[in-house]
VOLO-8893 format. One record per residue (C-alpha): x negated, y negated, z. Coordinates in Angstrom, 2 decimals, m for minus. Each point is the difference from the previous one (the first is absolute). Example, Ala and Ser with C-alpha at 12.3 -4.5 7.8 and 13.67 -1.06 7.14 Angstrom:
BEGIN
{{m12.30; 4.50; 7.80}},
{{m1.37; m3.44; m0.66}},
This chain:
BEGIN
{{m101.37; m158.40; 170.86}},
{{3.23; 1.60; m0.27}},
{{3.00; m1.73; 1.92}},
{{2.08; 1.43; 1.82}},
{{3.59; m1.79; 0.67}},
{{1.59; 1.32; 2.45}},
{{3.43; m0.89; 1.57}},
{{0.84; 0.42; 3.82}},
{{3.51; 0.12; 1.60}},
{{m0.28; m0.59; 4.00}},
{{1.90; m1.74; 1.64}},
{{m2.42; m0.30; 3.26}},
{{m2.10; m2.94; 0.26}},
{{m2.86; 2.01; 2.18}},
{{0.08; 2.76; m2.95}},
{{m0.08; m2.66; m2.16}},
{{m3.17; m1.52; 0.72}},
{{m1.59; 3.88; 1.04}},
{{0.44; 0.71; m3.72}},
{{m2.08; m3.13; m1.23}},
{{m2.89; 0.58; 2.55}},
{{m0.36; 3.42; m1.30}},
{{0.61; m0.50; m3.46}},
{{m2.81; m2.86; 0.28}},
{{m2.33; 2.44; 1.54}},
{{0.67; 2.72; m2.17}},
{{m0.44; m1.96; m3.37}},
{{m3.47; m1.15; 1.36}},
{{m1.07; 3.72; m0.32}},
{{1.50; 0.37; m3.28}},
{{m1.99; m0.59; m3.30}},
{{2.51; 1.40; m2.18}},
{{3.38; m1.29; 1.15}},
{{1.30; m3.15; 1.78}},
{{3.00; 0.43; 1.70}},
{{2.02; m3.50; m0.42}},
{{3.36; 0.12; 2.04}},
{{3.56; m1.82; 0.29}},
{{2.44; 0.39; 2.67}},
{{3.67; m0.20; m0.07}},
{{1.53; 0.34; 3.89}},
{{3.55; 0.82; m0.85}},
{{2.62; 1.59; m2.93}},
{{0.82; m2.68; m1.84}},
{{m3.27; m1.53; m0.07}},
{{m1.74; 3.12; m1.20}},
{{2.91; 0.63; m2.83}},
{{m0.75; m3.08; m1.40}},
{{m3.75; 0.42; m0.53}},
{{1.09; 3.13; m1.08}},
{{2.45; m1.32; m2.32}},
{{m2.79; m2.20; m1.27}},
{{m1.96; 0.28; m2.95}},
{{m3.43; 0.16; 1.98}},
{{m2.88; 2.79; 0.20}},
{{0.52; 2.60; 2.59}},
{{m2.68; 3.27; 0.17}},
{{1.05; 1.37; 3.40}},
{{2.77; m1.01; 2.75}},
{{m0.20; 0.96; 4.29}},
{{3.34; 0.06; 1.31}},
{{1.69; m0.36; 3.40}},
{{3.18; 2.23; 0.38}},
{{1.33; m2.79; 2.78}},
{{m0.15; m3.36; m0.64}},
{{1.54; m1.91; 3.11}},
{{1.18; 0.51; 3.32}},
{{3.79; 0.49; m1.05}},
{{m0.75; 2.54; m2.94}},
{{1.45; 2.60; 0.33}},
{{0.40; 1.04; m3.97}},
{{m3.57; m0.17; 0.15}},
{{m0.12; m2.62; m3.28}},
{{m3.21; 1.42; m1.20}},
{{1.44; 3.12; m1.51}},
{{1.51; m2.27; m2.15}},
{{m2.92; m1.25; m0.87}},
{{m1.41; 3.32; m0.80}},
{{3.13; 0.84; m1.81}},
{{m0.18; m3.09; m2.61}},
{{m3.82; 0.71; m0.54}},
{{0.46; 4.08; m0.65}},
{{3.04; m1.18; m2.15}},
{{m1.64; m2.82; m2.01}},
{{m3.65; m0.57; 0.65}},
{{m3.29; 2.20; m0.86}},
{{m2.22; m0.15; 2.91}},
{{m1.06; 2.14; 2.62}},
{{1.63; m0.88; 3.33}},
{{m0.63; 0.76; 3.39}},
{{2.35; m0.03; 2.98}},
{{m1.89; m1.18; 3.14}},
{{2.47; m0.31; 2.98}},
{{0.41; 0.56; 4.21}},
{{3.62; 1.40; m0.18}},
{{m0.60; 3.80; 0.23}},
{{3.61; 0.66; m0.36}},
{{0.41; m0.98; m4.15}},
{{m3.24; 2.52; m0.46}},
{{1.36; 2.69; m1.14}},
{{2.27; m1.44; m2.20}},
{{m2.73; m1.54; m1.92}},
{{m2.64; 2.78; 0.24}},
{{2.17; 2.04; m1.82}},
{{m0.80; m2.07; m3.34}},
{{m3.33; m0.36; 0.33}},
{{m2.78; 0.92; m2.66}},
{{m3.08; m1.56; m1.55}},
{{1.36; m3.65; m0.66}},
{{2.23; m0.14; 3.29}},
{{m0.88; 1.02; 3.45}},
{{1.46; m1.07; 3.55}},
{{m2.75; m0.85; 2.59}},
{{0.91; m0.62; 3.93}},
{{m1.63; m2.95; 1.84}},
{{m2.11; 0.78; 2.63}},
{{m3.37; m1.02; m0.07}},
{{0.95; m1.49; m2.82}},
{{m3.52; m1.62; m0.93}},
{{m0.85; 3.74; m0.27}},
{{3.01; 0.57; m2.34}},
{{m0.12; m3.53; m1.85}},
{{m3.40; 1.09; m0.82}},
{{0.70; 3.18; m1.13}},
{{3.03; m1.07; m2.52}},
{{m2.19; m2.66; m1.33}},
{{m2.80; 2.77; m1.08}},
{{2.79; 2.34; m1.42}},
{{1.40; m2.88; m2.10}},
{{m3.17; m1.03; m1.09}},
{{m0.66; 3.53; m1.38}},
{{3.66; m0.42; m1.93}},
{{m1.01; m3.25; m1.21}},
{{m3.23; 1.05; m2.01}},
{{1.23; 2.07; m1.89}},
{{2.07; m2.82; m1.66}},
{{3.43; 1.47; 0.38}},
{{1.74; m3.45; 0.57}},
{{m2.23; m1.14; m3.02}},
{{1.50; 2.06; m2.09}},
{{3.68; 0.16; 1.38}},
{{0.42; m3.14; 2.41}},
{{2.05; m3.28; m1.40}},
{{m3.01; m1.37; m1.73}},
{{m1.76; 3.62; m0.88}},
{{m1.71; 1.09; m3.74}},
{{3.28; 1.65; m0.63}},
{{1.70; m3.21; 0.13}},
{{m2.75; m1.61; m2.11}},
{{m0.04; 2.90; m2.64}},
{{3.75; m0.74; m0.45}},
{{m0.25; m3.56; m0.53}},
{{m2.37; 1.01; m2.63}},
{{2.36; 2.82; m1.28}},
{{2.84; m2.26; m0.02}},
{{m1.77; m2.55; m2.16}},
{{m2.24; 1.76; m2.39}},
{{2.02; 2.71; m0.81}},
{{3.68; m0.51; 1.08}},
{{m0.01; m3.42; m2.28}},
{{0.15; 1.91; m2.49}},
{{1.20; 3.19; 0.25}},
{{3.29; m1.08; 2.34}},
{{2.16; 0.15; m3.35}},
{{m0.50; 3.91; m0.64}},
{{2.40; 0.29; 3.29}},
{{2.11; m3.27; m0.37}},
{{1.01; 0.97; m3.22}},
{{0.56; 3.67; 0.75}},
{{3.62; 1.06; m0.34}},
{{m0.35; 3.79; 0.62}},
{{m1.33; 0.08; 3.37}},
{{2.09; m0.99; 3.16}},
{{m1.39; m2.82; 2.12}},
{{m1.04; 2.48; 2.70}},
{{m2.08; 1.77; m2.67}},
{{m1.70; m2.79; m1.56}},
{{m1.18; m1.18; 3.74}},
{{m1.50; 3.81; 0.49}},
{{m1.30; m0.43; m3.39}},
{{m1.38; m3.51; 0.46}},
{{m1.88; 1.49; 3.53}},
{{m1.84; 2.54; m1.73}},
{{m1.24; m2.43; m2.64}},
{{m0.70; m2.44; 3.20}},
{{m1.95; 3.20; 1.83}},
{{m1.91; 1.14; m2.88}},
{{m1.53; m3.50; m0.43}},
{{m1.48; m0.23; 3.34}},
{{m0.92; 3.68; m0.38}},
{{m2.41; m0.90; m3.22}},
{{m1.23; m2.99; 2.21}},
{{m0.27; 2.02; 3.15}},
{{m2.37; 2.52; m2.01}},
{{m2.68; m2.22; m0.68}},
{{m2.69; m2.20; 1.59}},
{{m0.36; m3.20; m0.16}},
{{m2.97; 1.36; m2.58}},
{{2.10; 1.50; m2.14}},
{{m0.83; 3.37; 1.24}},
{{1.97; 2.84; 1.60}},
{{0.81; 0.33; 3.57}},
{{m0.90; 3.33; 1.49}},
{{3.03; 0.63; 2.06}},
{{0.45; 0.81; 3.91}},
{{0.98; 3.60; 0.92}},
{{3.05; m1.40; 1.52}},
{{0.99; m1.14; m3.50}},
{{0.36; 3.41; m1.47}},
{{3.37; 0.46; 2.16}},
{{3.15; m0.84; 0.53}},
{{1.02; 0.83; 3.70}},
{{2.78; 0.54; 0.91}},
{{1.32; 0.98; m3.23}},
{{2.21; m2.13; m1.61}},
{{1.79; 2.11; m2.11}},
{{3.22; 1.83; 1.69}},
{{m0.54; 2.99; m1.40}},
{{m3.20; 1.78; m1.15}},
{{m1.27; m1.21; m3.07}},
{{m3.45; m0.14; m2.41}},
{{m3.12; m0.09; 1.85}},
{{1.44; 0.51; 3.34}},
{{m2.22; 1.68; 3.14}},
{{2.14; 2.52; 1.44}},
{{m0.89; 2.25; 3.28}},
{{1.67; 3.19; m0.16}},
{{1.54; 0.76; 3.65}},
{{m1.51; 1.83; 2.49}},
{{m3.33; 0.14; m1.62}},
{{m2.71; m2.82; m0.75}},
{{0.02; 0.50; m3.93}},
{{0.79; m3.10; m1.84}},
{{0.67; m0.06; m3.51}},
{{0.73; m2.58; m2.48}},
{{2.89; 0.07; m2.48}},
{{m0.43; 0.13; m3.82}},
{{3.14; 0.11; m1.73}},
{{0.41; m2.14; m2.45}},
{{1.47; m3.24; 1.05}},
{{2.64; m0.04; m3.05}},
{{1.70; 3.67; 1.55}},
{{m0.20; m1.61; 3.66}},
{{1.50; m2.99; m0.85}},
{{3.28; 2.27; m1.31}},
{{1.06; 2.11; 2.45}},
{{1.81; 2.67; m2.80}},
{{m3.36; 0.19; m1.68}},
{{m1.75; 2.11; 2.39}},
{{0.35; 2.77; 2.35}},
{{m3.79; 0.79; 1.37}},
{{m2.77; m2.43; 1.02}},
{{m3.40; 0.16; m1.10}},
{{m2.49; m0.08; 2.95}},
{{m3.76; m0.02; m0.03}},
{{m1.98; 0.97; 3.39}},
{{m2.25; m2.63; 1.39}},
{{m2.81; 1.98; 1.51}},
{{m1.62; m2.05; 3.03}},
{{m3.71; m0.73; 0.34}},
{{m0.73; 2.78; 2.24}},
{{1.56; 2.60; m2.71}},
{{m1.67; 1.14; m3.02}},
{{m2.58; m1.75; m2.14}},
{{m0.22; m2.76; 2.00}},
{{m0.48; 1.86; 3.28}},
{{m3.06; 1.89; m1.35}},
{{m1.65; m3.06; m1.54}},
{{0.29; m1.76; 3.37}},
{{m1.23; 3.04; 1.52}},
{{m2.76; m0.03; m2.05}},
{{m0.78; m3.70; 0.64}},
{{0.76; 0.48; 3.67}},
{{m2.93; 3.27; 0.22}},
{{m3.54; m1.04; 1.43}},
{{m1.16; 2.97; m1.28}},
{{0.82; m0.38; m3.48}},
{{m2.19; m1.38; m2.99}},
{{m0.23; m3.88; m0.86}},
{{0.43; 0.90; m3.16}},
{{3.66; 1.96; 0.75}},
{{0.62; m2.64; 2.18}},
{{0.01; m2.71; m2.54}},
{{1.72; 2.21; m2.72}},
{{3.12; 0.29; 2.14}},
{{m0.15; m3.62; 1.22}},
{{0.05; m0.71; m3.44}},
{{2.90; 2.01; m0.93}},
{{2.08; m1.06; 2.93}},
{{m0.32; m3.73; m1.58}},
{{0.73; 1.39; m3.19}},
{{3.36; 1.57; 1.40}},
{{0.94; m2.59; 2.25}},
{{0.00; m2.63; m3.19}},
{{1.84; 3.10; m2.34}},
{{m2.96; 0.06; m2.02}},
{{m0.81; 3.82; 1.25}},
{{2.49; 2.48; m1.64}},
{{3.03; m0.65; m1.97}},
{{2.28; 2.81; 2.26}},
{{m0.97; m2.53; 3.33}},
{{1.72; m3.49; 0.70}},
{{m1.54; m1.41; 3.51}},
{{2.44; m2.34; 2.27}},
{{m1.79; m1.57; 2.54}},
{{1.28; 0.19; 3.81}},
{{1.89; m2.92; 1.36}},
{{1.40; 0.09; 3.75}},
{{1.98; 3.28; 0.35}},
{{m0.51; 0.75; m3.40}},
{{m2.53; 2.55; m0.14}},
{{m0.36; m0.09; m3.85}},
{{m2.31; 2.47; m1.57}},
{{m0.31; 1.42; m3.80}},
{{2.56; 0.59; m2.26}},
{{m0.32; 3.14; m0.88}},
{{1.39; 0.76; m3.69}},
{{0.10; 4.02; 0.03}},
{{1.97; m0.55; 3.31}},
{{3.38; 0.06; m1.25}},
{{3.60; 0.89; 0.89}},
{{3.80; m0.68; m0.57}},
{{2.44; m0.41; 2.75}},
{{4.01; m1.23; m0.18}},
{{1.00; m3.00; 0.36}},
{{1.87; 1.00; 2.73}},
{{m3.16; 1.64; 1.56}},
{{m1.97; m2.97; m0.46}},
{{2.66; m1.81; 2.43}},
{{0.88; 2.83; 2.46}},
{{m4.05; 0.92; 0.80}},
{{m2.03; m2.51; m1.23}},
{{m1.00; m3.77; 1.45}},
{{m0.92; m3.28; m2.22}},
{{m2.99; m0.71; 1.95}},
{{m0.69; m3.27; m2.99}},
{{0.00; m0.76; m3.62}},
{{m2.85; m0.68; m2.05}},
{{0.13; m3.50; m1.93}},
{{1.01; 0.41; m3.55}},
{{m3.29; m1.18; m1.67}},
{{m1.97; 3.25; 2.22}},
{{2.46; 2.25; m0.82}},
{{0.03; m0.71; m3.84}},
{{m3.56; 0.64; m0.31}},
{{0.82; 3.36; 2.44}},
{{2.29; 1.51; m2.85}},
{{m2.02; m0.98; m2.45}},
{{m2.42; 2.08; 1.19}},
{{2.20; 2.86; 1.04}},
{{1.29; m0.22; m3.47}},
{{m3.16; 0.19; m1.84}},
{{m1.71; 2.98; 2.82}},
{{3.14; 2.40; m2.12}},
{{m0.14; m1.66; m3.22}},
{{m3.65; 1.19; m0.26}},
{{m0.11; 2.29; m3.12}},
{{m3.20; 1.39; m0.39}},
{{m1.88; 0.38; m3.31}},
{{m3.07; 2.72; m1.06}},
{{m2.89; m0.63; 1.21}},
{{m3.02; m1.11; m2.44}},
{{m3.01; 1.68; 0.26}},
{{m1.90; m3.04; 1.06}},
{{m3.43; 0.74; m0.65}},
{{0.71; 0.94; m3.66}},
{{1.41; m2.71; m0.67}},
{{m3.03; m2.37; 2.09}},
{{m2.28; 1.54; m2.38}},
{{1.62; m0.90; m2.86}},
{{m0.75; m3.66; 0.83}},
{{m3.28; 0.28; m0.84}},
């Protein structure tokens, strides 16, 4: 069973003991997590838990810790965790009055709760960070996570002896060897990262495919962009090497990304969707949706799978225009990027959809007679 550690700031006795009736209850309807807690009841004690090199998946904090606070401590709390730490946290406090302030940061890993009926609520922020919890985020990125592990492994299979190609390096500056020596790190737990523990490929989330929000200042190789005042999105396809210079170019490439209720797609769903039309028709274009959502349908598509407010779509090739630079910033948005290893096999196939050359055509049945 998976455990779940998770850390408590509260300062109230009566809270306090609430929080381990219901977490006992609640892990005796789990069969997937058990929720194992720890309580700190003021500042200092929970900064030096915090400071400690122990497990932590998930933290609840109280905003007021004491009678006499009136810096309400436990933003500081918050503060050292969103500043240092990789867990979700959630604020669970009575004191109405530091709401706002704190609401205004939340998002998926850190959300502000009031106490009421706070069984009701207790209950509630348990479930949501059991939900964060299985999908292994703090596996992965918390103190003891398989990143941590895969650099340990990094550092002393292939840093050992490779170290010396930077140490001894007199042409780079030390802030370039350390960007250097990260992309060698990154790339090592990327080949890991790609397979199973088989030895076979990963097929990867949607969510993989992009980079939101973009990371990139300005616009750049494989970038989503919405023009304004419309719903189009397109994806940039200008060679990386012109981007990367701002002299070298004056227009961007862009590609339209037709959605799935456009085009080809639209009619094969439509097809599939029709009670009055033929198995047979049905299972042609059910087939040929597969084949275009894994790129395997025609060389002038590329699909790109929807994620959140992303409404991705195909790629389509004989889509294409050229705006200015300065256009692309004055009326269009970066709505995300598309990671690198996606957006390599993109132009490759944009690149070979207008390298196509054509040849005569054989007369094929001459020449299937001849073989016998």
């Amino acid at each position: 069973m998976n455990e779940l550690k998770l850390f408590i700031v509260e300062d109230d006795k009566e809270f306090r003991e609430s929080y381990s009736k219901q977490i006992k209850i609640f892990n005796l309807e789990q069969q997937d997590v058990l929720v194992i807690e720890s309580f700190a009841i003021n500042l200092d004690e929970a900064t030096e838990m915090l400071s400690a090199n122990i497990a932590i998946d998930a933290a609840i904090i109280d905003l007021k810790l004491g009678n006499e606070d009136v810096e309400y401590k436990g933003t500081k709390i918050v503060d050292l965790i969103r500043d240092n730490l990789r867990f979700p946290a959630f604020v669970l406090t009575a004191n109405p009055e530091m709401i706002e302030k704190e609401k205004g940061n939340e998002n998926d890993l850190f959300k502000v709760k009031v106490k009421g009926t706070e069984e009701a609520v207790f209950l509630t922020i348990l479930e949501e960070l059991k939900k964060i919890h299985l999908t292994g985020i703090t596996k992965i990125l918390g103190k003891s996570g398989q990143i941590e592990k895969y650099l340990n492994k990094i550092f002393w299979e292939h840093l050992t002896s490779s170290i010396n190609i930077w140490s001894l390096d007199d042409s780079r500056t030390p802030e370039q060897k350390e960007k250097s020596l990260l992309r060698y790190t990154l790339s090592h737990i990327q080949e890991h990262l790609e397979l199973t523990e088989e030895s076979n490929f990963e097929n990867y989330h949607p969510a993989e495919i992009y980079i939101t929000p973009s990371i990139k200042p300005n616009v750049f190789t494989g970038d989503i962009v919405q023009e304004k005042g419309t719903d189009i999105n397109y994806i940039v396809l200008t060679p990386s090497c012109d981007l990367a210079h701002d002299n070298k170019v004056e227009d961007v490439l862009l590609v339209k990304i037709d959605e799935n209720n456009f085009g080809v797609m639209l009619e094969l769903t439509s097809i599939v969707n029709d009670p009055e039309e033929s198995k047979g028709n049905k299972t042609s274009s059910s087939k040929k949706i597969k084949q275009l959502i894994g790129n395997n349908f025609n060389n002038k598509y590329h699909f790109l799978p929807k994620y959140k407010t992303i409404n991705g779509g195909l790629i389509n090739f004989q889509q294409i225009k050229t705006v200015s630079k300065q256009d692309i910033k004055e009326n269009f948005k970066i709505q995300a990027s598309v990671n690198s290893n996606f957006t390599k096999d993109i132009v490759a196939r944009f690149s070979y959809y207008y390298s196509r050359q054509g040849s005569p055509d054989f007369n094929i049945d001459e020449i299937y007679n001849s073989l016998f």
